[in-house]
N, C-alpha and C positions, 0 to 999 in steps of 0.2 A: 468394585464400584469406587470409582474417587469421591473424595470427600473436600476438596478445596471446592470453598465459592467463591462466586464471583466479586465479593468484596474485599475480598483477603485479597486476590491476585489485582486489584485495582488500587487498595492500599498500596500492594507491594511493590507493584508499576511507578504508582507517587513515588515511594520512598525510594527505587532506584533514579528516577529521573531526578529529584531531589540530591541525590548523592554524586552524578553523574554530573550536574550543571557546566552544561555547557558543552558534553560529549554527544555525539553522534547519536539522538535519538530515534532514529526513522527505526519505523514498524514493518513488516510487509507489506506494505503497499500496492496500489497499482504499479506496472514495472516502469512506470515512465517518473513513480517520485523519486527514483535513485540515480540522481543526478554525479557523476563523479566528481568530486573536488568541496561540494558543498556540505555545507555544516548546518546543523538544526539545533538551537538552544534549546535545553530543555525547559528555560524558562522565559516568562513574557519580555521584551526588550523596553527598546524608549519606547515615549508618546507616539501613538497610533500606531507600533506593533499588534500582531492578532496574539489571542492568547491562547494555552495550548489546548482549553475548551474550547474554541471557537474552530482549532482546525483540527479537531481527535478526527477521526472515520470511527463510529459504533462497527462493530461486528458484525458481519451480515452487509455491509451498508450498499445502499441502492446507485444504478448506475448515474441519479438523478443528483445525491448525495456527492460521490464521488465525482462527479461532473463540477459540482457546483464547486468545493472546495480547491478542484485543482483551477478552472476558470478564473477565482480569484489569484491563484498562486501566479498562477502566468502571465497575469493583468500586469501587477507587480513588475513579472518580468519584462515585459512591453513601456512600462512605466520607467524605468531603467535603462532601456535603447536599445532592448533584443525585439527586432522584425521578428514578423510573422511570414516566416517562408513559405509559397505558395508550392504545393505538390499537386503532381497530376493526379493524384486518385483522394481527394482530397482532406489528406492527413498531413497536412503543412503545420506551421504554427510556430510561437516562439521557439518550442522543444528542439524541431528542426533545425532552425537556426542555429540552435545553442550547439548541436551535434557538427554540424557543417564549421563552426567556430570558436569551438572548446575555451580557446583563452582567451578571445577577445571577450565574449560575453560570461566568461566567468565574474566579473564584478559586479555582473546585474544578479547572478544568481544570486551571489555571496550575500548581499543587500536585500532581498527578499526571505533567507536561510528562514526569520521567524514566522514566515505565510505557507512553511511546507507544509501542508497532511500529511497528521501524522496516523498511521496503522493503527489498527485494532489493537490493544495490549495483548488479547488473547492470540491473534498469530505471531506474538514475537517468542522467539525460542529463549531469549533472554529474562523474559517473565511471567512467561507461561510455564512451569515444571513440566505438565503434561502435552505439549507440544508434540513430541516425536509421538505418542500413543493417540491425541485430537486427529492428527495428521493424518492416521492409518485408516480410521473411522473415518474421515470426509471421505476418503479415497473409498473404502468399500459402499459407502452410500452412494457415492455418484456411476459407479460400477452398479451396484444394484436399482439405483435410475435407466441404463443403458448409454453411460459413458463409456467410452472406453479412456481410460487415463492412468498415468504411474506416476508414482512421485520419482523426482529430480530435484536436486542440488540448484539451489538460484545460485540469484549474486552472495556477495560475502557469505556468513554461514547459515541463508535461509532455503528451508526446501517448501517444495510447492509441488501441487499435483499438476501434471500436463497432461495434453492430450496427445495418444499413443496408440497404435501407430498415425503418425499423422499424414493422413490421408485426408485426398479434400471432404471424401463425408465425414468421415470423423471429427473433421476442424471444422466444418458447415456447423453439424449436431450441436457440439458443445460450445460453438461461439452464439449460437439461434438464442432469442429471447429464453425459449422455454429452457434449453441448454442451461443459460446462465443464471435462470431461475433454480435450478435444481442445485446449482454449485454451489450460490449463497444459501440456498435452505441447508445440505449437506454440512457450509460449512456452520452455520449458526448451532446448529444439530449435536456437532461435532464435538465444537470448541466452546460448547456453553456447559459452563463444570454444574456436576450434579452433586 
């Protein structure tokens, strides 16, 4: 049974973003905050920057949450000169854009770096100790929900659990409301040190 709580690893979270100022903050995220090129202070910027209370993601956080936090972030980025591309199924948006024209609108991103959301501390492997062992536990919890999912390698050195084999029910299931309810229960479950 671990014995780290959740203050120590929120301490320790400070005290690395503290020490880091000005390094590549981002958390695990929704996969659309890991914009390439862009950088995240770890601390508040000039007047009418947001602060990194204002854009954390709690653990567990809701699609409502994490809607709202990135809506601002992208506002920013429309406020900047990055269109919202129109896609036929409709998942257009500045994001789009930004992908379609990496360098032109990289200055909007760079200019917004202090409105990213940021991840949970407890998904980051970089301040969570027990990461690789939370990780294992979401995965047998959403497995014993009736997921089917394995963990995989993200981007840079974060792993996450997928859905596997991906088949369209399989990716129906686990993208469904209740799906994604059990993924956040699993991971709050998981990743909340006892």
């Amino acid at each position: 049974m671990r014995t780290t709580n959740v203050k120590m690893i929120g301490l320790a979270g400070l005290l690395l973003s503290l020490a880091a100022c000005g390094g590549d903050s981002r958390g695990s995220g929704p996969e659309v905050a890991a914009i390439p090129g862009a950088t995240t202070s770890a601390s508040a910027g000039p007047a009418g920057s947001t602060s990194n209370a204002d854009r954390q993601l709690p653990l567990g956080a809701s699609k409502q949450e994490i809607d709202r936090l990135y809506g601002a972030y992208y506002a920013c980025w429309t406020q900047h000169g990055v269109p919202s591309a129109p896609a036929r199924d409709g998942s257009g948006g500045p994001l789009l854009s930004y992908k379609m024209d990496e360098k032109k609108y990289q200055p909007a991103v760079d200019a917004c770096a202090d409105k990213e959301p940021l991840g949970a501390p407890e998904l980051d492997p970089h301040q969570n100790p027990n990461f690789a062992d939370d990780l294992r536990e979401k995965l047998q919890c959403v497995r014993e929900h009736g997921l089917s999912m394995e963990i995989r390698q993200g981007g840079t050195d974060n792993a996450d659990i997928w859905v596997a084999p991906e088949t369209k029910a399989n990716l129906e299931k686990a993208n469904s409301d209740a799906g994604m309810e059990i993924q956040r229960q699993c991971e709050i479950s998981a990743f909340t040190q006892r």
